[in-house]
Structures are given as C-alpha cells and as structure tokens.
Backbone bond lengths (Angstrom), bond angles and torsions (degrees), N, CA, C in turn:
res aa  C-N    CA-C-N  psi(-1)  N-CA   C-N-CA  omega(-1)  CA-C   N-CA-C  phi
1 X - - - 1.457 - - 1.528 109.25 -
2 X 1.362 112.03 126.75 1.428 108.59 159.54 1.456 137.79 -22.89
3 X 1.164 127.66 109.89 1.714 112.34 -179.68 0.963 120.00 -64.18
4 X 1.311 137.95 -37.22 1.598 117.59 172.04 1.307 111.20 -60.10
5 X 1.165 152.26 -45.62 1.596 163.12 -106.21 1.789 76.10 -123.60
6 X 1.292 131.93 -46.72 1.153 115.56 -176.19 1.597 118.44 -70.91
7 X 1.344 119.78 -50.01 0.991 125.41 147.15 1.545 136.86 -25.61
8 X 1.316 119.17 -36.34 1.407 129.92 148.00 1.426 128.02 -84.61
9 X 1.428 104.50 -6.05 1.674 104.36 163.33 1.719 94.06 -76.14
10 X 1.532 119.72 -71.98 1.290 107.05 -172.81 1.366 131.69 -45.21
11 X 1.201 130.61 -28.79 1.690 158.50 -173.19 1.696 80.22 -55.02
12 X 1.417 107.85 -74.35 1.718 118.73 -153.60 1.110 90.40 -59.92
13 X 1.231 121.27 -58.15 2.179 103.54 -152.90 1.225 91.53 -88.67
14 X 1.450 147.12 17.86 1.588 126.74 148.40 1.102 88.66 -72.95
15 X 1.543 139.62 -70.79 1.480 133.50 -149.06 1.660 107.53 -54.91
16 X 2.122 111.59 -39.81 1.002 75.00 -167.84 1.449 130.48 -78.37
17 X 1.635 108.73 -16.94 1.397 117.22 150.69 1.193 124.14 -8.83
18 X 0.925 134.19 -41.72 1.735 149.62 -149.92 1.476 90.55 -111.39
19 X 1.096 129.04 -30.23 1.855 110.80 -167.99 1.806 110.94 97.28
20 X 1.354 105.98 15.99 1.256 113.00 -170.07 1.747 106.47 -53.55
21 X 1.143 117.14 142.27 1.868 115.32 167.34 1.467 109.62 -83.54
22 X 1.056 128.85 149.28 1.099 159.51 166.49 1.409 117.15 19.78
23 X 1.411 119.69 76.59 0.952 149.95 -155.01 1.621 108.46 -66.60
24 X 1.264 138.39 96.47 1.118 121.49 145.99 1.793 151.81 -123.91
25 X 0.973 111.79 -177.78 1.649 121.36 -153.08 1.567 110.30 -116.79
26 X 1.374 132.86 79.01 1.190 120.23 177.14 1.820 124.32 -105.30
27 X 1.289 115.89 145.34 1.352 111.85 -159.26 1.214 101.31 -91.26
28 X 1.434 142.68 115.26 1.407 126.23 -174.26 1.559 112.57 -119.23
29 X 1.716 92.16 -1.07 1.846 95.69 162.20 1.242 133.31 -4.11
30 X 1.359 104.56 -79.56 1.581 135.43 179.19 2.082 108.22 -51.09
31 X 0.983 99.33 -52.32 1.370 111.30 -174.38 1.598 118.61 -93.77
32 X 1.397 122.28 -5.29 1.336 120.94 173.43 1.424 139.08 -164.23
33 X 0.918 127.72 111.91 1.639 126.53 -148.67 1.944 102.09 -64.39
34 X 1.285 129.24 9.35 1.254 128.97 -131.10 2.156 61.17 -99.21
35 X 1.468 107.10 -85.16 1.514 103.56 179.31 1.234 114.31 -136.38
36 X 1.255 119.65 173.25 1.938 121.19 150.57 1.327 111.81 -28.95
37 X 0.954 122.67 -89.58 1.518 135.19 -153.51 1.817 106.84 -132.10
38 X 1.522 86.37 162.99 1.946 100.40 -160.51 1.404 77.45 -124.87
39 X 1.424 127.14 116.72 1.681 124.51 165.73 1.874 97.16 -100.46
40 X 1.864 106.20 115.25 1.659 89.94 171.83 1.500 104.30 -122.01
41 X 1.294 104.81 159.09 1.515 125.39 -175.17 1.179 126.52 -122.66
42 X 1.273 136.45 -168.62 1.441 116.45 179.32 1.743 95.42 170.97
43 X 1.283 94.20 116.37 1.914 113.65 -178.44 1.485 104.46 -104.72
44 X 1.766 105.36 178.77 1.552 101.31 -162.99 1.577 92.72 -123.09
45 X 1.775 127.24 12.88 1.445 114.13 159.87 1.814 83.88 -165.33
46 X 1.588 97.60 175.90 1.396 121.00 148.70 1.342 124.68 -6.46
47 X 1.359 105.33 -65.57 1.894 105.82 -146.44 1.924 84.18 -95.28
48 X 1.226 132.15 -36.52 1.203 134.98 172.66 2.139 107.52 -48.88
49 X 1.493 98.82 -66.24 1.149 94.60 172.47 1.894 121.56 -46.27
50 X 0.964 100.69 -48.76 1.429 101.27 -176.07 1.681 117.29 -80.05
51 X 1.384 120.14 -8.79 1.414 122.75 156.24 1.512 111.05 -67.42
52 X 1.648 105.84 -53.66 1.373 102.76 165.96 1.390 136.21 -42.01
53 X 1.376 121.82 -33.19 1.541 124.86 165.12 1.073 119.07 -76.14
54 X 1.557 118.81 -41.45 1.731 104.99 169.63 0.930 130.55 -53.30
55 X 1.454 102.26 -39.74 2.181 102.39 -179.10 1.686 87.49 -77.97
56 X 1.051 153.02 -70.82 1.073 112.94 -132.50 2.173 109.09 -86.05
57 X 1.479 89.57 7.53 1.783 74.54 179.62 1.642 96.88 -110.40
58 X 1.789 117.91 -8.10 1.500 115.96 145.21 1.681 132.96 -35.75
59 X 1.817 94.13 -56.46 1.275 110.13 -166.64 2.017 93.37 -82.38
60 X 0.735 131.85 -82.71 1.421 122.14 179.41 1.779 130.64 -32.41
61 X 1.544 103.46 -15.76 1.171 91.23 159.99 1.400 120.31 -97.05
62 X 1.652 106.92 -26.36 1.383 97.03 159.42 1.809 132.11 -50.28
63 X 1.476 107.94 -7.54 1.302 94.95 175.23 1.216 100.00 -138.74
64 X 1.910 116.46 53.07 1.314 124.43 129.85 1.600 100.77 103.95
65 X 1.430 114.91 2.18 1.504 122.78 176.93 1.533 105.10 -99.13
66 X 1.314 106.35 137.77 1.325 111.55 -153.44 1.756 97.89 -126.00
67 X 1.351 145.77 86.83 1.456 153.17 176.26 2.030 98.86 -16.02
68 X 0.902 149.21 115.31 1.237 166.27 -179.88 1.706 111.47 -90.08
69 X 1.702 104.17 -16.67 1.299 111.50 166.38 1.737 99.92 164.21
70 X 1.622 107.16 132.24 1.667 117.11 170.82 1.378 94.23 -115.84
71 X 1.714 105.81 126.16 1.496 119.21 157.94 1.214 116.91 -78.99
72 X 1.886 143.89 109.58 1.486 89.36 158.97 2.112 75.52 148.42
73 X 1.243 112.15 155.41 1.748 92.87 166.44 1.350 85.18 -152.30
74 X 1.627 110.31 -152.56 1.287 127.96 -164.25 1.646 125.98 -53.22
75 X 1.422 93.35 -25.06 1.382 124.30 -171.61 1.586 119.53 -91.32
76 X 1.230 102.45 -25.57 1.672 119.01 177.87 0.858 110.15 -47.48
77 X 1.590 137.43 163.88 1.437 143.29 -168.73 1.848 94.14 -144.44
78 X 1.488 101.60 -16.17 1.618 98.81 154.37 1.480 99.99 -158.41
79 X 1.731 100.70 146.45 1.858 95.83 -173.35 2.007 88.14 -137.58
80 X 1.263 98.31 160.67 1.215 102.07 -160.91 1.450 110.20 -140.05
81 X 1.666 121.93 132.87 1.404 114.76 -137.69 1.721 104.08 -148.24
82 X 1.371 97.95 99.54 1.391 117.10 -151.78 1.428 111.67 -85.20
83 X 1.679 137.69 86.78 1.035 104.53 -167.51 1.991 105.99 -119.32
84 X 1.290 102.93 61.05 1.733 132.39 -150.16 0.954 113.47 27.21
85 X 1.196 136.77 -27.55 1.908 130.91 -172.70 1.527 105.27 -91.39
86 X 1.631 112.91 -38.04 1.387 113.81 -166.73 2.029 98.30 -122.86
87 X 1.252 118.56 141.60 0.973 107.08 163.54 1.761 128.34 -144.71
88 X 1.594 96.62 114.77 1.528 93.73 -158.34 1.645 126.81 -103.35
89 X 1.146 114.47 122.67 1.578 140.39 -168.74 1.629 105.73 -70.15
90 X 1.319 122.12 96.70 1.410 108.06 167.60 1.445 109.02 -104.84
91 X 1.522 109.05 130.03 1.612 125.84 -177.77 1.355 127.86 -87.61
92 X 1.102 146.52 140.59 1.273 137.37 142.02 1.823 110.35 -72.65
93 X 0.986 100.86 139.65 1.861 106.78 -169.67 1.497 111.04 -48.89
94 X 1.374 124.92 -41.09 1.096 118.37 -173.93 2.161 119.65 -77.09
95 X 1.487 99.14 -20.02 0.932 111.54 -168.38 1.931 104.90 -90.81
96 X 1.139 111.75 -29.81 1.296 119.02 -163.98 1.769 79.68 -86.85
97 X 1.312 148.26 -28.71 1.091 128.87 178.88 1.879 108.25 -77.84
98 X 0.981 118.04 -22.13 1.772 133.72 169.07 1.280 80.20 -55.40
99 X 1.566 126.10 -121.02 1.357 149.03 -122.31 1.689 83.53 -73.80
100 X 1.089 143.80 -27.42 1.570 129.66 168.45 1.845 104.65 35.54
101 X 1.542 92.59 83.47 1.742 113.95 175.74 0.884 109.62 -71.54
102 X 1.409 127.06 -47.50 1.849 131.75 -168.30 1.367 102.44 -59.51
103 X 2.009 129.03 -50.37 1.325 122.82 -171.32 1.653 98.89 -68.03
104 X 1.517 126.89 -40.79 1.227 111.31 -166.87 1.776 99.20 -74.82
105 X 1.154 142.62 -41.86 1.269 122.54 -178.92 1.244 118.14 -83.40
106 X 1.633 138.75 28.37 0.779 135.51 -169.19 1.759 123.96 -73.34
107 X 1.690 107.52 15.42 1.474 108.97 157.80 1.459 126.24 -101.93
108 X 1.567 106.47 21.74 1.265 125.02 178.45 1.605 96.98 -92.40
109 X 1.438 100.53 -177.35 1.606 101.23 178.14 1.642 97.52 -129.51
110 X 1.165 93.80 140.19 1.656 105.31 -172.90 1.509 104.71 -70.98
111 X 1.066 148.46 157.04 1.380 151.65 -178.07 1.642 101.02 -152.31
112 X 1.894 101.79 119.56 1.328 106.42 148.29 1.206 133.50 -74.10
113 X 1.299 120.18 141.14 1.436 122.07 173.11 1.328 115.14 -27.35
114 X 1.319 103.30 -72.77 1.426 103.97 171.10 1.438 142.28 -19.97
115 X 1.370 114.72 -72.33 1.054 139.75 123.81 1.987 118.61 17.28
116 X 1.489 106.75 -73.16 1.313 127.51 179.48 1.256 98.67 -65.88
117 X 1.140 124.27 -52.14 2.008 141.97 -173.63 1.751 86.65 -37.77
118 X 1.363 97.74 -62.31 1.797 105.36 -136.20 1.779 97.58 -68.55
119 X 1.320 100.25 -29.17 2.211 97.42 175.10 1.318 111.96 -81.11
C-alpha cells in the first residue's frame, strides 16, 4: 500500500473517532510539491478540536509518523499538522467556511475514503 494513502487511512479514522465533521481527502500530488494529500476536518468547539489532534498525531505516531511541524494550539480555531506526505487541517466550522480549502485547491482531486480503502 502506498504510504501516504496509509497515512490518510489512519489520519481519517482517528478524526473519525473523535466525531470529526465532514471529513475530507484531497489529492494535491499532481498539483503541488507541498504533499500527497490535504485530509480536512471540522469540529463544533475547542476541546473537540483539540481531541481531534491528539488522536490523530497519537495514532500516526504510533505507526511511526512523526508531525514535522503543528501550527496552531488549544486556542486555534484552525491548527495545521504537517506530517510532509500528508497534511491535515483541523477546523472550527465557522472558520473552515472563511479560508474555504476545497475552492482554493480545487485542482486537486477530491478522494473518497472509500475509494483510498479499495487500492
């Protein structure tokens, strides 16, 4: 299996663990040396957002992925979680509709979970 793609399997089911909203997966490979894929999320306060980052930089280091840099702390309303191949955006709802990632990366290709599962 691909390593990034694995890495975004674990990313997602920590978040969704957490109750994360509307989880998504964009491939920005093709279009940007920054990483593979942009996994974004989006919680409905504080203490949600920040459960959401522990499990998922819990669960990825448990399988040897190591954060290369987190923007963003308890207080953030978006924190950002660099782990070079995959890089994942956790939102507060109102804010993830502000900075609206999906319209600005929209020369990426959206990828369902699913999707990632099945290769």
């Amino acid at each position: 299996m691909n390593h990034s793609r694995e890495m975004v399997q674990i990313a997602c089911h920590a978040l969704s663990e957490k109750k994360a909203d509307d989880i998504r997966i964009i491939d920005i490979s093709e279009v940007s040396p920054i990483a593979d894929y942009f996994v974004i999320a989006s919680g409905a306060n504080a203490n949600q957002l920040q459960a959401m980052v522990d499990a998922v930089d819990e669960e990825l280091t448990k399988a040897g992925h190591t954060a290369k840099q987190i923007e963003g702390n308890r207080n953030s309303s978006w924190i950002l979680m660099d782990y070079t191949d995959i890089v994942v955006h956790v939102f507060s709802k109102e804010d993830r509709l502000f900075y609206d990632l999906e319209r600005i990366w929209t020369d990426g290709k959206t990828v369902e979970l699913e999707e990632l599962l099945s290769k």
